[in-house]
DSSP file (Angstrom, degrees, kcal/mol; ACC not computed):
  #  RESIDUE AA STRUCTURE BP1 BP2  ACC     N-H-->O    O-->H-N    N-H-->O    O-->H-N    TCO  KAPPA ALPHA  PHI   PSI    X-CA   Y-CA   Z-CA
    1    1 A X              0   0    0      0, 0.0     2,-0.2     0, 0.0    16,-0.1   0.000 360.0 360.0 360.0 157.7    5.9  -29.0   18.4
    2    2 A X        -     0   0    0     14,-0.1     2,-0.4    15,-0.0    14,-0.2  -0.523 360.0-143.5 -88.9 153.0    6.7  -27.6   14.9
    3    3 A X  E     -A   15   0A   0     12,-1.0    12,-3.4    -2,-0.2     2,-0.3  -0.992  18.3-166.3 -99.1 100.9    9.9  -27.5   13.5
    4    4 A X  E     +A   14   0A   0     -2,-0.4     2,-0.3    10,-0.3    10,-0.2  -0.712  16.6 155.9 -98.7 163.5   10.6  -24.4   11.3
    5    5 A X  E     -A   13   0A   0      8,-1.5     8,-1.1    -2,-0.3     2,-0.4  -0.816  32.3-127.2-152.3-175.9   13.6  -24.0    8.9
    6    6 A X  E     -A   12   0A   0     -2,-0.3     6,-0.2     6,-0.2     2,-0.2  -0.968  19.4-146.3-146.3 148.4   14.0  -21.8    5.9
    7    7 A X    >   -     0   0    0      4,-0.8     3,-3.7    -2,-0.4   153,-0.0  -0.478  36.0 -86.7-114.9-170.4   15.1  -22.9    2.5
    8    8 A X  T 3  S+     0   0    0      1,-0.4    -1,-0.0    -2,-0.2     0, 0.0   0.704 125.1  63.0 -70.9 -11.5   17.1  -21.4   -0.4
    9    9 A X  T 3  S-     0   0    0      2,-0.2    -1,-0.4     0, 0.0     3,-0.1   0.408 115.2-117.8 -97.8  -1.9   14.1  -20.0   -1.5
   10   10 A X    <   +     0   0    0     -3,-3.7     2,-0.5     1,-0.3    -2,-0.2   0.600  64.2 141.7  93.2  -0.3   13.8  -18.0    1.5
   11   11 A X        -     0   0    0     14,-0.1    -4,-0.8     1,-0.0     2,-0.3  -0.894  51.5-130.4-103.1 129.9   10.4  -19.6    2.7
   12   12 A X  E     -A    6   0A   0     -2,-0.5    12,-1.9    12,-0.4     2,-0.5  -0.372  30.0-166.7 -56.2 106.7    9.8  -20.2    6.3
   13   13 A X  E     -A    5   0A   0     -8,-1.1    -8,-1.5    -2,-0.3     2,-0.4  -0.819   8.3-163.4-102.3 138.5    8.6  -23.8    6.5
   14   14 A X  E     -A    4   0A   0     -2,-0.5     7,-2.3   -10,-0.2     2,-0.4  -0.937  11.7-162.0-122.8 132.9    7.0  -25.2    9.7
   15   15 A X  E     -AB   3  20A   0    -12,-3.4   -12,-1.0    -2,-0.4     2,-0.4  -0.956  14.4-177.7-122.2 147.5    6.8  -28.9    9.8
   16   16 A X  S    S-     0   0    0      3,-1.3     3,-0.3    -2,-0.4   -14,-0.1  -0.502  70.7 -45.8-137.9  64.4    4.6  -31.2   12.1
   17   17 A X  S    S-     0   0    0     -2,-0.4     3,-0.1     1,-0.2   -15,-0.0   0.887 116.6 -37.0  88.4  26.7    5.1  -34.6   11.7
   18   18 A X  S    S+     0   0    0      1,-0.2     2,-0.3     0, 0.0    -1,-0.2  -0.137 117.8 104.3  90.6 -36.7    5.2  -35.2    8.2
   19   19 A X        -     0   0    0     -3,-0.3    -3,-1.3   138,-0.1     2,-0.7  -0.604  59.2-151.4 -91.8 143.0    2.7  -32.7    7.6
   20   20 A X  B     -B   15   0A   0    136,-0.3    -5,-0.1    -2,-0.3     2,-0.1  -0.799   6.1-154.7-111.4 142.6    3.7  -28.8    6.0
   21   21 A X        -     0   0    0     -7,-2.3     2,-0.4    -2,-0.7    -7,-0.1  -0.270  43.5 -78.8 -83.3-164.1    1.6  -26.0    6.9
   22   22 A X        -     0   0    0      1,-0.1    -1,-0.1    -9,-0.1   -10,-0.0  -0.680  61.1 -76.5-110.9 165.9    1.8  -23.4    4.5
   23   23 A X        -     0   0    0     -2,-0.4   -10,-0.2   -10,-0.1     2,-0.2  -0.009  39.3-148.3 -59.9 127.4    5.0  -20.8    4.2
   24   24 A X        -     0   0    0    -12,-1.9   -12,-0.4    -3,-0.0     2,-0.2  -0.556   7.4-146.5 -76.7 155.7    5.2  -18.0    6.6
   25   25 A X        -     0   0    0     -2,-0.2     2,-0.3   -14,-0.1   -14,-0.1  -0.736  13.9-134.3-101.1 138.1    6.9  -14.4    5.7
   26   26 A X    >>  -     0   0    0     -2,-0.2     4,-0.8     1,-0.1     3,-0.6  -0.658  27.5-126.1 -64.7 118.7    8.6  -12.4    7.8
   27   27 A X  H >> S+     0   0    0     -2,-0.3     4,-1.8     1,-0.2     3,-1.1   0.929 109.9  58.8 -60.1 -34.3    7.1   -9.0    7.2
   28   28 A X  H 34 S+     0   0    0      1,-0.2    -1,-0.2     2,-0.2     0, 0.0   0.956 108.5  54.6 -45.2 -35.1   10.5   -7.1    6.4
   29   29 A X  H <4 S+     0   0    0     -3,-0.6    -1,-0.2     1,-0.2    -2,-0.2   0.955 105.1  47.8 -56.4 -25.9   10.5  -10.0    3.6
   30   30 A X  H << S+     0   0    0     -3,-1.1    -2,-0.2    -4,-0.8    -1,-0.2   0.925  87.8 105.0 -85.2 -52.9    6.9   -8.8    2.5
   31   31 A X  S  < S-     0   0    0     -4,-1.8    -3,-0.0     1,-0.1    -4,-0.0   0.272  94.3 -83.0 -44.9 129.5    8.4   -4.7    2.4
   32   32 A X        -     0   0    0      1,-0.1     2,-0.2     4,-0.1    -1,-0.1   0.021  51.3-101.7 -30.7 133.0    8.9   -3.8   -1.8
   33   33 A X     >  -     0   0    0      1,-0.1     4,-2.0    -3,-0.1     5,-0.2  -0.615  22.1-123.9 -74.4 139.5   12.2   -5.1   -3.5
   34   34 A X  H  > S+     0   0    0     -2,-0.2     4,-2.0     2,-0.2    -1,-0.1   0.868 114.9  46.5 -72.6 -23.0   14.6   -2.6   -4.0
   35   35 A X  H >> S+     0   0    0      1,-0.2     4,-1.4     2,-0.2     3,-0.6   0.996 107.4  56.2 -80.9 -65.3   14.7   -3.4   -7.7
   36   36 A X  H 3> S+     0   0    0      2,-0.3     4,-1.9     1,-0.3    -1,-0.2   0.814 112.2  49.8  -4.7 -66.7   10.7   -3.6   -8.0
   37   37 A X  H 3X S+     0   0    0     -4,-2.0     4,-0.6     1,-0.2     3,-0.4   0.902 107.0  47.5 -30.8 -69.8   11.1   -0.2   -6.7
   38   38 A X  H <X S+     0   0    0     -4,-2.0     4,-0.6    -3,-0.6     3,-0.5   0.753 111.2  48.6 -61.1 -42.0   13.6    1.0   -9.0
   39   39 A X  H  X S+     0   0    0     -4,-1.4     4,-1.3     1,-0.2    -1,-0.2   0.548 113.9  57.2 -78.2  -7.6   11.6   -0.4  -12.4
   40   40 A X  H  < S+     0   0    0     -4,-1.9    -2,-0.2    -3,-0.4    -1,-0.2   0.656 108.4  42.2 -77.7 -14.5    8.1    1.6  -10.5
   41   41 A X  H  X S+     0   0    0     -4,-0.6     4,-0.6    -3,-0.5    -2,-0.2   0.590 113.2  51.8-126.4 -13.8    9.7    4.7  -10.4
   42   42 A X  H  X S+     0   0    0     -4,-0.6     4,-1.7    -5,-0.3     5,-0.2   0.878 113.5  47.3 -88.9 -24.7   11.3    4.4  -14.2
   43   43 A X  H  X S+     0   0    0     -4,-1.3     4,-2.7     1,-0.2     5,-0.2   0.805 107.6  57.9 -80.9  -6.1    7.7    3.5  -15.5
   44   44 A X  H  > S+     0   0    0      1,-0.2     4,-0.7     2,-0.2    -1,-0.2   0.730 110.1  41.2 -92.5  -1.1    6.6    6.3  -13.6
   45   45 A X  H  X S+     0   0    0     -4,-0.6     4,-1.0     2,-0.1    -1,-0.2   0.685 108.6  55.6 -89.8 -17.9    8.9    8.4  -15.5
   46   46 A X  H >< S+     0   0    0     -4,-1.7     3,-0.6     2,-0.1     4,-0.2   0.939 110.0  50.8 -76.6 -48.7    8.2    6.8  -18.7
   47   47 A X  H >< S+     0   0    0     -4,-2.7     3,-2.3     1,-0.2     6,-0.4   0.891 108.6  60.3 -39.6 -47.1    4.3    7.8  -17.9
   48   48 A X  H 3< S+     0   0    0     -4,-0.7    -1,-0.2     1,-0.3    -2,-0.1   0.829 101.9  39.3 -35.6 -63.3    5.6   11.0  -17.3
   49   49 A X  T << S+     0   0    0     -4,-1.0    -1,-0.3    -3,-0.6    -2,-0.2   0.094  97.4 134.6 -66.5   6.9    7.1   12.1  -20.3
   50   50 A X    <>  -     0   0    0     -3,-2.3     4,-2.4    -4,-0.2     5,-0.2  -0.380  69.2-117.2 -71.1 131.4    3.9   10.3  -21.8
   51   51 A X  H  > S+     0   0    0      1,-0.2     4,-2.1     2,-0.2    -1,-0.1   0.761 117.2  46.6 -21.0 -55.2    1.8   11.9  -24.6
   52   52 A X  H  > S+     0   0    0      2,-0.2     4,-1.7     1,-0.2    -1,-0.2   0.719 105.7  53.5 -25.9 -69.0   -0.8   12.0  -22.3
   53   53 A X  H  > S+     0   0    0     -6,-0.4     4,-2.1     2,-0.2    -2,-0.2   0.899 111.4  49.1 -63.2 -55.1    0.8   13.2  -19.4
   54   54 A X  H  X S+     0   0    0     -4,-2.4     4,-2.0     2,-0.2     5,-0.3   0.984 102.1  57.9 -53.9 -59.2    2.0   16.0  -21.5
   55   55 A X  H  X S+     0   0    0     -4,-2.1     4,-0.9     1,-0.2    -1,-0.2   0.814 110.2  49.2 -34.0 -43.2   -1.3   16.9  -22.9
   56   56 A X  H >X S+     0   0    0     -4,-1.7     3,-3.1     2,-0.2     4,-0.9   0.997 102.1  59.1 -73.2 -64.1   -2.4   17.3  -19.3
   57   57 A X  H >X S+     0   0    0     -4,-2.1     4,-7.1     1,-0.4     3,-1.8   0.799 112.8  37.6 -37.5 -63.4    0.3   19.4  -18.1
   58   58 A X  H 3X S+     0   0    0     -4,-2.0     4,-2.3     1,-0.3    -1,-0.4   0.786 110.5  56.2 -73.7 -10.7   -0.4   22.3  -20.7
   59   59 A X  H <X S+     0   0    0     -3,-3.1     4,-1.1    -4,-0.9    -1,-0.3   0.659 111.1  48.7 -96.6  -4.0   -4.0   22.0  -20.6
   60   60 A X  H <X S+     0   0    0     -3,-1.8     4,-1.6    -4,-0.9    -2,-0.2   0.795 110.4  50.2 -76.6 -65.9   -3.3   22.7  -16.5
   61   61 A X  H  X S+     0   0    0     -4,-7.1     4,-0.7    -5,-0.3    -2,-0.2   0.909 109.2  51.1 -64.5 -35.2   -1.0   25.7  -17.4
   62   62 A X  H >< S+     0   0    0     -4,-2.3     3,-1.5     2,-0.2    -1,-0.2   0.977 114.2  49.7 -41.1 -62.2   -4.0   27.3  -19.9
   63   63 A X  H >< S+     0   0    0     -4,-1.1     3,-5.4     1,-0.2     7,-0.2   0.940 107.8  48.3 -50.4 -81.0   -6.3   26.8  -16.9
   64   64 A X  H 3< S+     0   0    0     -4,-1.6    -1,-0.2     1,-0.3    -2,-0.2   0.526 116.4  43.1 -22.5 -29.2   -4.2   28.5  -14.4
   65   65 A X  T << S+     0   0    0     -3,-1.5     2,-0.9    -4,-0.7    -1,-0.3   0.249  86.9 100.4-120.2  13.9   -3.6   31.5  -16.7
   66   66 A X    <>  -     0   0    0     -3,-5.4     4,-1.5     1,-0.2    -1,-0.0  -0.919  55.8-163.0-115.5 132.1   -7.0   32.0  -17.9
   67   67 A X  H  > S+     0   0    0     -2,-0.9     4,-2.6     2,-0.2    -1,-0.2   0.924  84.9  52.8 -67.2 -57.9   -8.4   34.6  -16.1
   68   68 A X  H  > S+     0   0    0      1,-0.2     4,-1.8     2,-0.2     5,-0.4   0.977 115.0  46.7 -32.8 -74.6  -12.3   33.9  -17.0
   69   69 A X  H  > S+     0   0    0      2,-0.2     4,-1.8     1,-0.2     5,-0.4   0.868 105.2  53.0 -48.7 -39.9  -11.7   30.4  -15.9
   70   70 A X  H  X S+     0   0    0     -4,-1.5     4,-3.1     1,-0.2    -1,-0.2   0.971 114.8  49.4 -64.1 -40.0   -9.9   31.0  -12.5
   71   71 A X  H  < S+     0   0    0     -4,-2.6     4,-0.2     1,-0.2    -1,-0.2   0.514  99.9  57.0 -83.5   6.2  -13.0   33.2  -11.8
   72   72 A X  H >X S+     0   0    0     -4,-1.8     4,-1.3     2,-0.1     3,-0.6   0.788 115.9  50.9 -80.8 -36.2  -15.8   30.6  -12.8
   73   73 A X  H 3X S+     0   0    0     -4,-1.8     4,-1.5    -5,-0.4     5,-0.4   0.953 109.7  39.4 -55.5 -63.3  -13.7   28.7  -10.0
   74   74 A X  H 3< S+     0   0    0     -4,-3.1    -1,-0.3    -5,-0.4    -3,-0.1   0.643 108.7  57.6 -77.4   2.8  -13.5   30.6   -7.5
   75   75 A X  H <> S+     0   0    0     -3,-0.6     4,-3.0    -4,-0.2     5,-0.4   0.681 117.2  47.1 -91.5 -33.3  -17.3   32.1   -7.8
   76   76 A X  H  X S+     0   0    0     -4,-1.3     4,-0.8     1,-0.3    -2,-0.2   0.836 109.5  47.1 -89.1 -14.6  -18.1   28.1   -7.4
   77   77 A X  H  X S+     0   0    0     -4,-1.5     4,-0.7    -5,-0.3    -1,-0.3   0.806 114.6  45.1-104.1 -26.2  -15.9   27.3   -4.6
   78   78 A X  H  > S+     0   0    0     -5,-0.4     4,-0.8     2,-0.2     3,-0.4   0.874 114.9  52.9 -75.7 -33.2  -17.2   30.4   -2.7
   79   79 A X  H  X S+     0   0    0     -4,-3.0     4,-3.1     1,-0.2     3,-0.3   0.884 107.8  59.0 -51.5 -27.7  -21.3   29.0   -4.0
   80   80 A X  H  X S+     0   0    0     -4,-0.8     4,-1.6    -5,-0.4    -1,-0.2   0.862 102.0  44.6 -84.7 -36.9  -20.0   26.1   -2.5
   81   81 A X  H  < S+     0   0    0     -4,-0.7     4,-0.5    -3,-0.4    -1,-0.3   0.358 108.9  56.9 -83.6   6.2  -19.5   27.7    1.0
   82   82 A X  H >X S+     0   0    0     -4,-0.8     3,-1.5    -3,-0.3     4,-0.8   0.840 102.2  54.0 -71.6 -66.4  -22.5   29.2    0.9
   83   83 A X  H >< S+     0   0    0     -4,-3.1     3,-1.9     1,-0.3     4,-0.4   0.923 109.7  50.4 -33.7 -60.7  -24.2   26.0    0.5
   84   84 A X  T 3X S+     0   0    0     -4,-1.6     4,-2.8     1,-0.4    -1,-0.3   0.767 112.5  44.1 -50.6 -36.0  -22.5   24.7    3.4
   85   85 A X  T <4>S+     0   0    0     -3,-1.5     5,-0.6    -4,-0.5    -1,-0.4   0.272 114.9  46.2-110.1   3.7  -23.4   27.5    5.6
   86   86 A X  T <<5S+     0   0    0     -3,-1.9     6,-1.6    -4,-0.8    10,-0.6   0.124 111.7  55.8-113.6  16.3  -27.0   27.7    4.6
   87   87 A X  T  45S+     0   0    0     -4,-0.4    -2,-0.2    -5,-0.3    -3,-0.2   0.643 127.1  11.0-105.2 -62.0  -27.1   24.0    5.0
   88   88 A X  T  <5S+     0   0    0     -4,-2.8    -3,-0.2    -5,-0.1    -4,-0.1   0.961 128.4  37.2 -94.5 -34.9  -25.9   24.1    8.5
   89   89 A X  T   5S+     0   0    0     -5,-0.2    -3,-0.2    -4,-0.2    -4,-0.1   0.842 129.4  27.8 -89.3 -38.2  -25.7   27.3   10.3
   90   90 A X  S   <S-     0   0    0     -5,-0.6    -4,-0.1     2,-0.0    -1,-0.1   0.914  91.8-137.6 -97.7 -46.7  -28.9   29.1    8.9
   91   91 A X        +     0   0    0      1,-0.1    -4,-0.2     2,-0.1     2,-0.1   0.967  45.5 157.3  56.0  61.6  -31.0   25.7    8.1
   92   92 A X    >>  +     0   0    0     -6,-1.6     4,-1.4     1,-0.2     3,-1.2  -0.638  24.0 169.3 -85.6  69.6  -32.4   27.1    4.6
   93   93 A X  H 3> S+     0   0    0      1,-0.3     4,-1.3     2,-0.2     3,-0.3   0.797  77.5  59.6 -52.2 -70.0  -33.2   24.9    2.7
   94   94 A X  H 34 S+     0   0    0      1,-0.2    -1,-0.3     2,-0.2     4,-0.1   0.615 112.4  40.6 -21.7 -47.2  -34.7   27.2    0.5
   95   95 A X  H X> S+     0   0    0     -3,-1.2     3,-2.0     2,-0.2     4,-2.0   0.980 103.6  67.8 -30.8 -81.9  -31.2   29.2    0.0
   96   96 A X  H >X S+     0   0    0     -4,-1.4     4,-2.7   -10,-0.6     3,-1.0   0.839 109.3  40.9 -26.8 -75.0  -29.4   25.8   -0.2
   97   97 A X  H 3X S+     0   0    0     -4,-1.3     4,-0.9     1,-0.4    -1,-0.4   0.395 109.8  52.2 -80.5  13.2  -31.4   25.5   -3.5
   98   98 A X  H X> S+     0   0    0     -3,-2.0     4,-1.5    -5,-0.2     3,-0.6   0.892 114.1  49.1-113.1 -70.1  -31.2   28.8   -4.9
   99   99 A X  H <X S+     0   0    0     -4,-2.0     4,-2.9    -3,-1.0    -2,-0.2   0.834 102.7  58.2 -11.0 -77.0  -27.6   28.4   -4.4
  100  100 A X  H 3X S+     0   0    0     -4,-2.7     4,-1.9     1,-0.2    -1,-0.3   0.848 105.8  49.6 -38.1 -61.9  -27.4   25.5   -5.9
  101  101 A X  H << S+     0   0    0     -4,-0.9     4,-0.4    -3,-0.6    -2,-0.2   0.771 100.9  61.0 -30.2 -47.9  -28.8   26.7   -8.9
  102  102 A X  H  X S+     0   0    0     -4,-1.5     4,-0.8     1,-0.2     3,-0.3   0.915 106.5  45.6 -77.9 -42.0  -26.8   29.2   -9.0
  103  103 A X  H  X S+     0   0    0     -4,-2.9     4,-3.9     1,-0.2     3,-0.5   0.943 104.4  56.6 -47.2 -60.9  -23.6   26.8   -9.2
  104  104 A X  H  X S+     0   0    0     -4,-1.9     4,-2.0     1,-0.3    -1,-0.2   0.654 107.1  51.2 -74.3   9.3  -24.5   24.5  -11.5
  105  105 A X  H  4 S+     0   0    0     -4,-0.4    -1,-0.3    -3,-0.3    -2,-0.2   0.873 112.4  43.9 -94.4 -40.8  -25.1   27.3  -13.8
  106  106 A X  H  X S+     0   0    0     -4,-0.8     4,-1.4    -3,-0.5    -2,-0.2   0.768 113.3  51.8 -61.6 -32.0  -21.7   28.8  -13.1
  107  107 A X  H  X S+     0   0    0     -4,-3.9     4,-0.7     1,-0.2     3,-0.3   0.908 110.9  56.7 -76.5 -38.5  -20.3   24.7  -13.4
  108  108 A X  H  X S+     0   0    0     -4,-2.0     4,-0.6    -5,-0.3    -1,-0.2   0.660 106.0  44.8 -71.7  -6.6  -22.4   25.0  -17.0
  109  109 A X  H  4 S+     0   0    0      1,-0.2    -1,-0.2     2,-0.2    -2,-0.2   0.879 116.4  50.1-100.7 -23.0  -20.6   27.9  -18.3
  110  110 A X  H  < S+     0   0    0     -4,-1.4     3,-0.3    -3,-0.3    -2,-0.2   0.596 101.6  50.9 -91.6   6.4  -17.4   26.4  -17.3
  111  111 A X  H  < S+     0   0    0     -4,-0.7     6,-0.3     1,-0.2    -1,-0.2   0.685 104.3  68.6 -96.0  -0.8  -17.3   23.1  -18.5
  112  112 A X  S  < S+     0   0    0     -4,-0.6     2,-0.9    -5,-0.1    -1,-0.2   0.576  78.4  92.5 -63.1  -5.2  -18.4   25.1  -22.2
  113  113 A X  S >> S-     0   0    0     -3,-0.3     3,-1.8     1,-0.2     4,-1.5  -0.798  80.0-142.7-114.8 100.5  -14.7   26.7  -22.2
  114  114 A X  H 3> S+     0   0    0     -2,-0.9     4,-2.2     2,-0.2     5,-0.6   0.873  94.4  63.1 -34.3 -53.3  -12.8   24.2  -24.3
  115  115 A X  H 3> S+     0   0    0      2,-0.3     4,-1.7     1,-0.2    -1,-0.2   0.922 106.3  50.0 -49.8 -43.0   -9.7   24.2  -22.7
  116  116 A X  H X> S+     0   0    0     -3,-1.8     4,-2.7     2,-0.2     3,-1.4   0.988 108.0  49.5 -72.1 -58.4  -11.6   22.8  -19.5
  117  117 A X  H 3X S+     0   0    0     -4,-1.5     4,-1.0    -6,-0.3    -2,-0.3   0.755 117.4  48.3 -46.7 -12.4  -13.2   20.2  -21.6
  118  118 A X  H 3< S+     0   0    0     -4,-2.2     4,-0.3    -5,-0.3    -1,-0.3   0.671 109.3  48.6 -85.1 -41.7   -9.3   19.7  -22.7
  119  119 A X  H <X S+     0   0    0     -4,-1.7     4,-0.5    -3,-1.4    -2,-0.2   0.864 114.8  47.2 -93.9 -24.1   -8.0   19.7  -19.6
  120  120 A X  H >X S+     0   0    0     -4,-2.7     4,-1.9     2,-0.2     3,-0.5   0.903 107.2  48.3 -81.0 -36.5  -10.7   17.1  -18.4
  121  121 A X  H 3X S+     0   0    0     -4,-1.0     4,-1.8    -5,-0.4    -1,-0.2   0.816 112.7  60.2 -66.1 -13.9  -10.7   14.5  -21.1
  122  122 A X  H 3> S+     0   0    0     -4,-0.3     4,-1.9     2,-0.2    -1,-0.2   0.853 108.0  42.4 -69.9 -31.5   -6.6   14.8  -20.3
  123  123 A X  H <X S+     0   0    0     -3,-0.5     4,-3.4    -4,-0.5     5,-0.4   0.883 115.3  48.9 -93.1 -43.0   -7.1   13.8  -16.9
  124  124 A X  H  X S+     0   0    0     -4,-1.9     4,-2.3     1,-0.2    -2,-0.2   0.885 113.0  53.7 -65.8 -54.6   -9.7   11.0  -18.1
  125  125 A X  H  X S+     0   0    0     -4,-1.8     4,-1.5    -5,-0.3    -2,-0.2   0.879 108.3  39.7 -55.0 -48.7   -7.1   10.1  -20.3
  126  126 A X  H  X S+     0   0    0     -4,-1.9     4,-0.7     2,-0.2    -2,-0.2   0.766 114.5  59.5 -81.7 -18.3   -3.9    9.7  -17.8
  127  127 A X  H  X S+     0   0    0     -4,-3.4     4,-3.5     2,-0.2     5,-0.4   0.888 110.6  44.4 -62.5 -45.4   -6.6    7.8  -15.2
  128  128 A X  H  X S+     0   0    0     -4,-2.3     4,-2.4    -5,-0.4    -2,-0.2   0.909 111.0  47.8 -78.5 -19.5   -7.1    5.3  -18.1
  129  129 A X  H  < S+     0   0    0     -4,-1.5    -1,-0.3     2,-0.2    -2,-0.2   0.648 113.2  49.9 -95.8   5.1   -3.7    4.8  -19.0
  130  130 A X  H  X S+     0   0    0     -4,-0.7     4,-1.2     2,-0.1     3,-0.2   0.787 108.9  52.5 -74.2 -34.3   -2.8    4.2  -15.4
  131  131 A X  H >X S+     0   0    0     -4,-3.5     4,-2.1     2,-0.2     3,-0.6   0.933 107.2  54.4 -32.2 -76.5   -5.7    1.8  -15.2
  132  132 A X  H 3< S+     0   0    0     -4,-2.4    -2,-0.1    -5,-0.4    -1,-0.1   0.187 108.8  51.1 -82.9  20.8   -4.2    0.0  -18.2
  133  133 A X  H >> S+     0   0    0     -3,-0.2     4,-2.4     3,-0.1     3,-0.6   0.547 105.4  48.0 -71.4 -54.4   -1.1   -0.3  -16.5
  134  134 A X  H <X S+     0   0    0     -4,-1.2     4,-1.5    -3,-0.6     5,-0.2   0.986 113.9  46.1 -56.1 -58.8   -2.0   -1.7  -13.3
  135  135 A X  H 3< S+     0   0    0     -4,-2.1    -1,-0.2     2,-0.2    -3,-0.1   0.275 113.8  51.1 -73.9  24.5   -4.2   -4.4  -14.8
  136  136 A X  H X> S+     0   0    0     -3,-0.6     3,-1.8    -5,-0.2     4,-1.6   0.815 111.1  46.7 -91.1 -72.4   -1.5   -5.2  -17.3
  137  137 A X  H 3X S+     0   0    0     -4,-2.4     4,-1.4     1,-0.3    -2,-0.2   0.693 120.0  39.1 -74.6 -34.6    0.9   -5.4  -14.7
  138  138 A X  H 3< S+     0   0    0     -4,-1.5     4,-0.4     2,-0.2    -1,-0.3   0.601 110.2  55.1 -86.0 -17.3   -1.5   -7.7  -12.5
  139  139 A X  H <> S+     0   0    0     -3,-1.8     4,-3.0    -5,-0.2    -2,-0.2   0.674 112.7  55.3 -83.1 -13.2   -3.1  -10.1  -15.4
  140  140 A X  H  X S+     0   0    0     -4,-1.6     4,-3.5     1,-0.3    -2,-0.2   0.966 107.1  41.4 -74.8 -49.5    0.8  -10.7  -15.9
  141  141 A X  H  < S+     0   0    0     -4,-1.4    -1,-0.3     1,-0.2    -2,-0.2   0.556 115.8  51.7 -79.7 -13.7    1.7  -11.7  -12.8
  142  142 A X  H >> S+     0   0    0     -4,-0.4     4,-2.5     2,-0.2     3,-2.5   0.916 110.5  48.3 -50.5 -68.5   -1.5  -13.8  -12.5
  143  143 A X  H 3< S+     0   0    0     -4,-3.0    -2,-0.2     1,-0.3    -3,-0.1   0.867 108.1  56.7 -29.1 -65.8   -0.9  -15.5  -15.6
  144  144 A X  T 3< S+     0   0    0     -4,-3.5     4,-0.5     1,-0.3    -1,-0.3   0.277 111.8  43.8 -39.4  -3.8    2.7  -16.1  -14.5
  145  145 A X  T <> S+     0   0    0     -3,-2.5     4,-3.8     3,-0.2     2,-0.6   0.760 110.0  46.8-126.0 -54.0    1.5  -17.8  -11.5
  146  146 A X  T  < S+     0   0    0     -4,-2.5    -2,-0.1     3,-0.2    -1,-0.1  -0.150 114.2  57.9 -87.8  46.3   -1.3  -20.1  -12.6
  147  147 A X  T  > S+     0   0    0     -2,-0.6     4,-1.6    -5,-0.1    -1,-0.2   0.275 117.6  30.4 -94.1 -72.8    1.4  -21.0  -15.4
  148  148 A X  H >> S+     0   0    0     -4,-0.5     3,-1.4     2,-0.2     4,-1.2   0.974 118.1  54.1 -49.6 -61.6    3.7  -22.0  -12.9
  149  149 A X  H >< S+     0   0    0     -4,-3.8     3,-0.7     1,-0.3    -1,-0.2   0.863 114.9  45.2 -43.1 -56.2    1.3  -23.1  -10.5
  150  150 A X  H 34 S+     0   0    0      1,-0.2    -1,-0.3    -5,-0.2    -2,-0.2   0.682 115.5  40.6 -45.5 -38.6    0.0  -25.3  -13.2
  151  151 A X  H << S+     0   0    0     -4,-1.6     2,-0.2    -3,-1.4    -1,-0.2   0.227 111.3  65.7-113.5   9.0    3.1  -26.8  -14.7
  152  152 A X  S << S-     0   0    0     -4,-1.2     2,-0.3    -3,-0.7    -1,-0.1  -0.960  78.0-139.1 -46.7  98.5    4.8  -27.3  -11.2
  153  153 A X        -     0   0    0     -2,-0.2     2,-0.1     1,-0.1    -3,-0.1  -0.575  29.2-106.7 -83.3 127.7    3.4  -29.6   -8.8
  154  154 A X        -     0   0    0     -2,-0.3    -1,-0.1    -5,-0.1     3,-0.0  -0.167  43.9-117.5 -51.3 109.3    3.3  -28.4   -4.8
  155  155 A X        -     0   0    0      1,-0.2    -1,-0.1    -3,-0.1     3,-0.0  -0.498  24.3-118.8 -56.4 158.8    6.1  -30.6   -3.6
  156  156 A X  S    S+     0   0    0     -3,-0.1  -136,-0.3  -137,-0.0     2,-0.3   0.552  87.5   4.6-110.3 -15.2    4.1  -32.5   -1.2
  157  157 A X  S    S-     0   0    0      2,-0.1     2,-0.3  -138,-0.1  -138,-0.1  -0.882  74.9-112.4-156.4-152.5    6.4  -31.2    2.1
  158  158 A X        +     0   0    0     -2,-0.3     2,-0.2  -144,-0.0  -145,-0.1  -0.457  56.0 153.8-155.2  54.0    9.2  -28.8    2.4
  159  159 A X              0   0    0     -2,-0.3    -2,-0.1     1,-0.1  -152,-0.0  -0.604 360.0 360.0 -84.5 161.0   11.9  -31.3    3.3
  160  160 A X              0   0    0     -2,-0.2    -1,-0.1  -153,-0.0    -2,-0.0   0.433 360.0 360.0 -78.1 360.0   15.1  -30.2    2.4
């Protein structure tokens, strides 16, 4: 039967004769550190305050208070229940595309109104520097690991 222990490093080691399997976690170990926590939620306040971030914000408040634009929206998001309901309930196909039409025509007139093209390339913008956050934050912690793993050799059992 295995023998488990834990070491100073906090990993559950199970031993079998010489041999180590590899280290168990307890899931409550696995649950986010509170300081991990605490440096996510201050770069998510530095993003916030972010050029980017800003940019979006007002190009959100333009939309919201231009009247032309709230109604290109809402004409599309009622085209849009149309579709649905001449898709299922009536089975028109003929409709459906007429419809259809009819949206993307409405979709063409609003993505011409700068402020939407402003408010999307903002949005394009805060996806990509959230993007180039995460894989920052994950090619680091890679590195850091085949650096260690590489210039540390796997102790060969998990004797104390």
């Amino acid at each position: 039967m295995a023998e488990q222990h834990s070491h100073e490093h906090g990993v559950a080691c199970s031993h079998h004769g010489g041999t180590t399997d590899i280290p168990s976690f307890h899931t409550r170990d696995l649950i986010v550190k509170e300081d991990i926590m605490a440096k996510a939620k201050e770069m998510a306040e530095v993003i916030f305050h972010s050029d980017e971030v800003q940019s979006y914000r007002r190009a959100e408040q333009q939309i919201n208070a231009n009247e032309r634009v709230q109604a290109l929206i809402n004409q599309i998001k009622k085209k849009q229940k149309e579709v649905v309901a001449f898709e299922t309930t009536f089975k028109n196909p003929e409709m459906v595309k007429k419809i259809e039409t009819e949206m993307e025509a409405l979709q063409d007139e609003l993505d011409s109104i700068p402020i939407v093209s402003q408010f999307q390339q903002s949005q394009s913008d805060i996806n990509y520097l959230l993007q180039l956050v995460v894989t920052v934050i994950r090619d680091t912690v890679s590195d850091r690991i085949n650096v260690e793993n590489a210039s540390e050799p796997a102790p060969e059992n998990c004797s104390d």
